[in-house]
C-alpha positions, 0 to 999 in steps of 0.5 A: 700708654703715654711715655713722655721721657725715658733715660738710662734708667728710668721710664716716665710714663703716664700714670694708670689704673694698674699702677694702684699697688704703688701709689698705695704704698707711697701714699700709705708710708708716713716717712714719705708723708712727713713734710705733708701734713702727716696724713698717710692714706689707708684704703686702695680706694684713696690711690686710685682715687689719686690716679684718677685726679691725675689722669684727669689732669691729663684730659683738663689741663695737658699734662700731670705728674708720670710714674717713674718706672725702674728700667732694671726691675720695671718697678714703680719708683714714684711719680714725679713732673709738672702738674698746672697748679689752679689754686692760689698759692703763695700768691701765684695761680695757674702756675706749673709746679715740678714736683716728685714723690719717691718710695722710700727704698728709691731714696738717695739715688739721684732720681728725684734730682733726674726727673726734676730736670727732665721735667722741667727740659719738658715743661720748657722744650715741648710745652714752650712754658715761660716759667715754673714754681717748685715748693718744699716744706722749709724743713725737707732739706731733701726736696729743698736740695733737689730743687735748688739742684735741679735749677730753681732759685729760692724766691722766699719763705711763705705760709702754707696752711700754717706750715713755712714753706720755700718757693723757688722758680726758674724762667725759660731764658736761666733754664736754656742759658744752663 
């Protein structure tokens, strides 16, 4: 098993097959689900669907969204990272997004913001990336919070499948001149 960044805290690793209990309970909760689209998931088959995606990704693309592991307790956080984005969004296509996505009881706590940083320190020290997107749902003060706090700048409001979502980025000359 991969790992790509380890603090004080917190491990990221890749995300596995054993790691389907997690992913079910994050994607089951409909307080996670809020600000994307309301649908919750029901069946085990649909998380490990979802980790299947993500360890393709891996294969496809060199790289996807880790697990986030608790160090003190070696419980699943979440998952968090950069992922290539292939579809068109907002204009953008193959673009590197960060993003983060924690169980409820992990909230509060700083780690969304921690592992938004150490993505993008990987997104730009190991995959010489020159740029990467983030989006949060415009009213997910939350995730907007994160990203701004995190060193993406707000670039402007867009559409997305109906709903006002904000786009920020950060390029590779802000995030090495922090």
């Amino acid at each position: 098993m991969k790992i790509f960044a380890e603090t004080e805290r917190l491990l990221l690793r890749e995300v596995i097959p054993a790691d389907v209990d997690g992913f079910f309970e994050l994607d089951s909760d409909p307080e996670v689900h809020k600000y994307l689209g309301n649908k919750p998931i029901s069946e085990k088959e649909q998380a490990l669907l979802t980790i299947e995606l993500v360890r393709s990704q891996y294969v496809e693309n060199g790289i996807g969204r880790w697990a986030v592991m608790d160090k003190e307790t070696n419980a699943f956080a979440g998952w968090a990272g950069l992922k290539l984005v292939k579809e068109r969004t907002n204009n953008h296509l193959n673009y590197y997004d960060v993003g983060y996505r924690l169980l409820r009881k992990f909230w509060g706590r700083g780690i969304a913001s921690e592992c938004a940083k150490i993505a993008l320190n990987y997104g730009f020290d190991m995959l010489y990336l020159n740029e990467i997107y983030g989006a949060a749902h415009f009213e997910n003060r939350a995730s907007n919070r994160i990203l701004k706090k995190s060193g993406l700048n707000f670039v402007e409001t867009f559409d997305y499948f109906g709903v006002e979502h904000n786009w920020y980025k950060i390029d590779r000359q802000e995030w090495m001149s922090r």
